[in-house]
N, C-alpha and C positions, 0 to 999 in steps of 0.2 A: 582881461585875466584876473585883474582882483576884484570884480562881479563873480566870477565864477567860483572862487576860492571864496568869498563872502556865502555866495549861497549855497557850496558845499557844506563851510563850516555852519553855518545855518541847520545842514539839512543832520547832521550828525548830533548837533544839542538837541534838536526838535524829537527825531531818534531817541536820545538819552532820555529824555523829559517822560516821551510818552511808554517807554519801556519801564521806567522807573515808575510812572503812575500805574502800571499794569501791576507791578510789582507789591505797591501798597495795599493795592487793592483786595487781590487774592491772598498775602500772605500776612494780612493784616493781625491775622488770627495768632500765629506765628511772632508776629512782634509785639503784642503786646499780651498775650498767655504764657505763659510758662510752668504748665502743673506737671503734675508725677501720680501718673497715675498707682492705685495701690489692690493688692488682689479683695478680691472681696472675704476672705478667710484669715487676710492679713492683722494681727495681733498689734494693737496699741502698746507701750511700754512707756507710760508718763511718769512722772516722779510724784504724782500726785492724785487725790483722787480722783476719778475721773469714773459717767458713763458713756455707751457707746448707742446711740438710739441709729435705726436704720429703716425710713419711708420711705413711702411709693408716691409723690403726689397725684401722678397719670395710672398708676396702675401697672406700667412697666419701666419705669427707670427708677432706680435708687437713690436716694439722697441720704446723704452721709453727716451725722451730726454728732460732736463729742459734747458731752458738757462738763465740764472740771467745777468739784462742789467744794464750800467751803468746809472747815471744820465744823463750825457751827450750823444754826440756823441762819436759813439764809433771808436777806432783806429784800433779796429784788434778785430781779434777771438780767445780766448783760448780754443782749446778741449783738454777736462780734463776725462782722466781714473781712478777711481779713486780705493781704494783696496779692499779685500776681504768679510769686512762685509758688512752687513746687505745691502743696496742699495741708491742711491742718498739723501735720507732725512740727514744720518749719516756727509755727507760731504758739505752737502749744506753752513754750516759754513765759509769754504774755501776762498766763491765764492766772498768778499768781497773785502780779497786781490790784486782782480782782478779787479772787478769792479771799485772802488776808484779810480784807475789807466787808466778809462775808456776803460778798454777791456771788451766784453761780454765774459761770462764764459759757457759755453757748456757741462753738464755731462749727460753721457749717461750710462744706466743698461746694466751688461749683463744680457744673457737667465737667468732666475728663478730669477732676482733678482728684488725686485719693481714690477714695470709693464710690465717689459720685457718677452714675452713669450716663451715658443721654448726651444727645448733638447741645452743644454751645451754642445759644445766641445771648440778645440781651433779654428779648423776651422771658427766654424761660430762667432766667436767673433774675428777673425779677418773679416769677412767678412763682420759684424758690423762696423768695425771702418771705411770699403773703404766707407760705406753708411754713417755713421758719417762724414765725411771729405766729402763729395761729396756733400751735404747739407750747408754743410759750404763754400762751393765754389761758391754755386748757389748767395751766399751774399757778398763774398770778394774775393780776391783774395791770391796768397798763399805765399807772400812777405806778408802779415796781417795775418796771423794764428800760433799761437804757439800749438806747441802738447804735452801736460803734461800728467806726467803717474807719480801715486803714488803706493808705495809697490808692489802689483798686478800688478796693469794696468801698469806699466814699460815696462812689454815685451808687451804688447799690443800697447802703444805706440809708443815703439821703432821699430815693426811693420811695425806700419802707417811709419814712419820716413823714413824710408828706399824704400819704397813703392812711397811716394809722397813726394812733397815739400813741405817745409815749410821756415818759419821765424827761431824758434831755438825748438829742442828737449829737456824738462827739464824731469830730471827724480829725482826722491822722493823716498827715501829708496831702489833703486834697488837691483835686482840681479844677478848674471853674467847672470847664466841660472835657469833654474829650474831642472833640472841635477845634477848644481851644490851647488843647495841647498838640492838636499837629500842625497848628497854625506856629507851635514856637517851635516845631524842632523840625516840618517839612514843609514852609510855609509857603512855595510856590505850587502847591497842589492846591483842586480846591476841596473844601471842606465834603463836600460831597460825596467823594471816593469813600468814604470813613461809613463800613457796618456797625459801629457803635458809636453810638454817641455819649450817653450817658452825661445828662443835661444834670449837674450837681447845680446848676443855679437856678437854673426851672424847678427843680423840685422845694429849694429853700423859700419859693416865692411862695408857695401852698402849705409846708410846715409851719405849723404855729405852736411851737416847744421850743426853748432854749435850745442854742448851740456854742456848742465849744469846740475851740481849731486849736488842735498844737501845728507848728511848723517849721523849719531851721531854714536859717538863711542860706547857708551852704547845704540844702538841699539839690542833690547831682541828679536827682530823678525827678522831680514834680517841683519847677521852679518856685521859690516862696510866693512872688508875684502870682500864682494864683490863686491864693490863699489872702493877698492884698483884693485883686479884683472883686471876691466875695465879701469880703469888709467892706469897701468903698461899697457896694451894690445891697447888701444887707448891714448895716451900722450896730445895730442889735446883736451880730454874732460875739462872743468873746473871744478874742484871737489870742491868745500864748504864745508869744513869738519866742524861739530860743535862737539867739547870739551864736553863730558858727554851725548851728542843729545840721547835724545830716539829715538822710532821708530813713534811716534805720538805728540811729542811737540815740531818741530822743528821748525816752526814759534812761537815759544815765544824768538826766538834769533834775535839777530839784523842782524848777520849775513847772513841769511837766506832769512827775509823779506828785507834787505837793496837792496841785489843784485837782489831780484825779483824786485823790484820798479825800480832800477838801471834799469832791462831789459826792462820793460813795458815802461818805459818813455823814451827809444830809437827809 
């Protein structure tokens, strides 16, 4: 009797296990996207200047790009990836940071997000950023362009980095990989089920441009430890640890916006 109750309860996790990895699988998209899509007639309302550029890289889907300009003339270009919710309106806040400092600030939608249109993969969102960056070039040159990637757009940006040149590579809450994040939060799967990877440390091994990590320890979304593992693995990066840092209020630190300002006024 308790054979048979051992391999019933057996047969019910085994069940759980592999419905649950059914689950990851297919609705992976779902768990780690979260955009908002927006009409394509739909009206910006920024507190700031802003233009509204809109290309084709294929010929038939749109890609959605705002750039927020400084007062001045400007010193360089920041393109900015920025993370997984909703789309450009959620981050437009940011872009001030930037501007002050007289850099123009550059964020671009992926597929479904905003106005961006077109099936999601990671393919074509890297294939976004070579067209994001090549737009940017048509205006400066690439000793002027800094590539920022927040939560998400990390490995997106780290990507481009590795890919092209640039000024400095910042990155904002990253993560080693995306691997290596479902290894800390659903670590009985294997890594395999995962359509994205988005290899943030393979691509740092091929960048040859300074980087800069902000990160908070009390990060609830992209544990600080991965932001260690890239330090430990690349020694070269400058890491800005902030003490208590969430995952979304680390510019209310000084630390954070000082050494951004520090960078932009270089």
């Amino acid at each position: 009797m308790n054979k048979k109750k051992l391999w019933r309860a057996f047969r019910i996790l085994l069940g759980i296990y592999v419905v649950g990895g059914v689950v990851l699988y297919f609705l992976q998209d779902l768990i780690i996207f979260h955009p908002k899509k927006l009409r394509l007639n739909h009206s910006f309302n920024f507190n700031q200047p802003f233009k509204e550029i809109n290309i084709s890289p294929d010929g038939q889907r749109n890609l959605n790009i705002v750039q927020f300009l400084p007062e001045k003339k400007a010193k360089g270009i920041v393109l900015y990836f920025h993370g997984n919710m909703t789309n450009i309106e959620r981050y437009a806040r940011f872009a001030l940071y930037f501007t002050r400092n007289d850099y123009e600030v550059w964020m671009v939608d992926y597929p479904g997000y905003g106005k961006t249109t077109g099936r999601r993969s990671e393919k074509t969102m890297y294939a976004d950023a070579l067209s994001f960056y090549k737009l940017a070039m048509e205006k400066t040159t690439a000793e002027n362009i800094i590539i920022y990637g927040k939560s998400l757009g990390t490995g997106v940006a780290s990507y481009l980095a590795s890919s092209k040149p640039c000024k400095t590579l910042v990155l904002e809450t990253p993560y080693y990989s995306m691997t290596s994040m479902s290894q800390t939060y659903v670590p009985i799967y294997p890594a395999r089920l995962l359509r994205y990877t988005f290899p943030t440390n393979e691509y740092l091994k091929v960048a040859k441009v300074p980087v800069i990590i902000f990160h908070g320890t009390g990060d609830e979304v992209i544990p600080y430890t991965q932001s260690l593992k890239l330090k430990d693995e690349f020694p070269g990066i400058e890491l800005i640890t902030v003490p208590k840092g969430k995952h979304n209020n680390l510019y209310q630190y000084p630390a954070v916006t000082q050494k951004l300002e520090s960078l932009l006024a270089g």
